[in-house]
C-alpha positions as CSV (number, residue, x, y, z in Angstrom):
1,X,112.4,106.0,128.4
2,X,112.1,109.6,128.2
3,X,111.5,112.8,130.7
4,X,110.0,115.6,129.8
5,X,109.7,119.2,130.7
6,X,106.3,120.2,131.1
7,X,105.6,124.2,131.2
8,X,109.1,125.1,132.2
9,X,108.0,124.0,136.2
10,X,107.3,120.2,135.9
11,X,109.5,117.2,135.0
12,X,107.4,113.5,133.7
13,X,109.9,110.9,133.8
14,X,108.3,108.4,132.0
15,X,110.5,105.6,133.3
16,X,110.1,106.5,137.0
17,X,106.0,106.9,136.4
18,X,106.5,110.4,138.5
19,X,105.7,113.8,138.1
20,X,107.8,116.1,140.2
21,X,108.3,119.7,140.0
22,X,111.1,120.8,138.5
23,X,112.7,122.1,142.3
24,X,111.7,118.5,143.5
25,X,109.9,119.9,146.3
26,X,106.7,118.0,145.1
27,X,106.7,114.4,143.6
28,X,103.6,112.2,142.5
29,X,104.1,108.4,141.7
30,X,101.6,107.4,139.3
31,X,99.9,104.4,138.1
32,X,101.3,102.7,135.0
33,X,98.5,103.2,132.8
34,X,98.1,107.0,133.8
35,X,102.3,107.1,132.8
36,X,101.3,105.3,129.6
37,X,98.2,107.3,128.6
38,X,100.1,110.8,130.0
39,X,103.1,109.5,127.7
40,X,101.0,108.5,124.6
41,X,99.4,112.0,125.0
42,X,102.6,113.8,124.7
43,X,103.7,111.8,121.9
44,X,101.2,112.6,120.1
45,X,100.8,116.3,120.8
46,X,100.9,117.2,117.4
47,X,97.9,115.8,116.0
48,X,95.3,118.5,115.9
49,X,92.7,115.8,117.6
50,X,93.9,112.9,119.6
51,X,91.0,110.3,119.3
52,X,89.6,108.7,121.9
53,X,89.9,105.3,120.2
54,X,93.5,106.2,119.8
55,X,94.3,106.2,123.4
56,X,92.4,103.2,124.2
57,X,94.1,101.9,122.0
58,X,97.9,102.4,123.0
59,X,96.4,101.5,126.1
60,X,94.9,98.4,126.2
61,X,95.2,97.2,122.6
62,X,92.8,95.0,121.2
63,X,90.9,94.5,124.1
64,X,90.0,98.6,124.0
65,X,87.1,97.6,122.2
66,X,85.6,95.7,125.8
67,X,86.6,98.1,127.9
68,X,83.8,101.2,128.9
69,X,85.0,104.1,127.9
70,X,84.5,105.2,131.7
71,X,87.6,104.0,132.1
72,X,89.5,106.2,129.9
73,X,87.9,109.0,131.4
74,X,88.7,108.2,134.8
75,X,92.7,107.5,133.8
76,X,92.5,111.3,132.1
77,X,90.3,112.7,135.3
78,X,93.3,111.1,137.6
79,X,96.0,112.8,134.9
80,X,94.5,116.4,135.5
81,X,94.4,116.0,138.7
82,X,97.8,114.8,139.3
83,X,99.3,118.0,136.4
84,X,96.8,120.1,138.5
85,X,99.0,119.3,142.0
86,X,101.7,120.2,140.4
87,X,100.1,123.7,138.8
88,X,100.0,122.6,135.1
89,X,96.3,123.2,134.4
90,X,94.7,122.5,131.1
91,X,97.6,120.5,129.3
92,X,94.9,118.7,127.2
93,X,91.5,120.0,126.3
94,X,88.5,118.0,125.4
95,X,86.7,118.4,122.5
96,X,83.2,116.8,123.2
97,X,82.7,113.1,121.3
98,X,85.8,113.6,119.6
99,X,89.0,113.1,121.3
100,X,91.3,115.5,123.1
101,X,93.7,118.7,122.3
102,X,97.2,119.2,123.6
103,X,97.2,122.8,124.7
104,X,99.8,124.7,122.4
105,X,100.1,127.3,124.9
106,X,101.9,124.9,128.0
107,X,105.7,124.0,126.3
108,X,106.7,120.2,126.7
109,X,110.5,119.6,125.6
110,X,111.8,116.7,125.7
111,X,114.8,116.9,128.5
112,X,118.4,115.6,127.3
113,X,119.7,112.8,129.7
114,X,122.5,113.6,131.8
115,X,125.7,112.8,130.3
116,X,127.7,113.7,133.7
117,X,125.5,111.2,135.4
118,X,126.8,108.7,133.0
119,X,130.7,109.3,133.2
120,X,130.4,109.2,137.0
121,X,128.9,105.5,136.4
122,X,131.5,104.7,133.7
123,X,134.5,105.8,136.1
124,X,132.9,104.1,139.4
125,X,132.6,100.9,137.0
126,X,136.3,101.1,136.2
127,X,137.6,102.3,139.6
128,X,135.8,99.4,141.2
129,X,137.0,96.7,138.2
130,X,140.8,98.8,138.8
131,X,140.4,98.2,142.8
132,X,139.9,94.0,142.0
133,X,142.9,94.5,140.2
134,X,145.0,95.8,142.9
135,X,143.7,93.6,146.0
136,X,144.1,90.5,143.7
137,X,147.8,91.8,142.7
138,X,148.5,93.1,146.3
139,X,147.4,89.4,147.8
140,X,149.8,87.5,145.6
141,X,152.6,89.8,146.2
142,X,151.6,89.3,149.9
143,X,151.1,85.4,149.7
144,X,154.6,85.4,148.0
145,X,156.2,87.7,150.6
146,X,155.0,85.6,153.2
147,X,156.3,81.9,151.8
């Protein structure tokens, strides 16, 4: 799963289903369609027009074709609303009975994952596995001591 830096002030962590601002002093927990269509979106930035029929797609797969295209608007109404809390306006723009735009003005960079974060679990992992060690040694020596 990836996070995302939205406009320099908001973070999308697609794993997590949040958006928070990038000081955490504000988080939103989303649904997991919203994360999906708000991830699908951003994927998908590029295209000049993102269809409709695209997202409903990603979203629901072949049961898109059953479901009222309310729907989709409601999940995008819910997405605005949410960026809009958090002072992202206008990330995507609809282009009437087409599809939407991504907003080339509002930067989205995909954020690297924290390698620091990682050592710290790698060296836990081995202090813990190098603590078994030593009780486990330190209780036989103690067992033999002892008899």
């Amino acid at each position: 799963m990836k996070t995302y830096l939205i406009n320099e002030s908001c973070i999308y962590n697609e794993g997590k289903y949040e958006l928070r601002t990038s000081t955490n002093s504000r988080v939103i927990k989303m649904t997991a369609m919203r994360a999906r269509c708000l991830s699908f979106i951003i994927e998908n930035a590029n295209q000049e027009i993102i269809e409709r029929q695209q997202i409903a797609n990603a979203l629901w797969g072949e049961r898109s074709q059953f479901v009222n295209d309310a729907n989709l608007t409601q999940i995008l109404y819910l997405i605005r609303k949410d960026l809009k809390t958090l002072e992202i306006n206008d990330l995507f723009i609809t282009i009437p009975r087409q599809g939407l735009q991504v907003n080339k003005d509002i930067a989205i960079k995909v954020m690297e994952h924290n390698r620091q974060a990682s050592k710290k679990q790698v060296v836990r992992k081995a202090l813990a596995a190098l603590t078994t060690v030593f009780s486990v040694t330190l209780g036989t020596a103690m067992f033999m001591h002892i008899h």
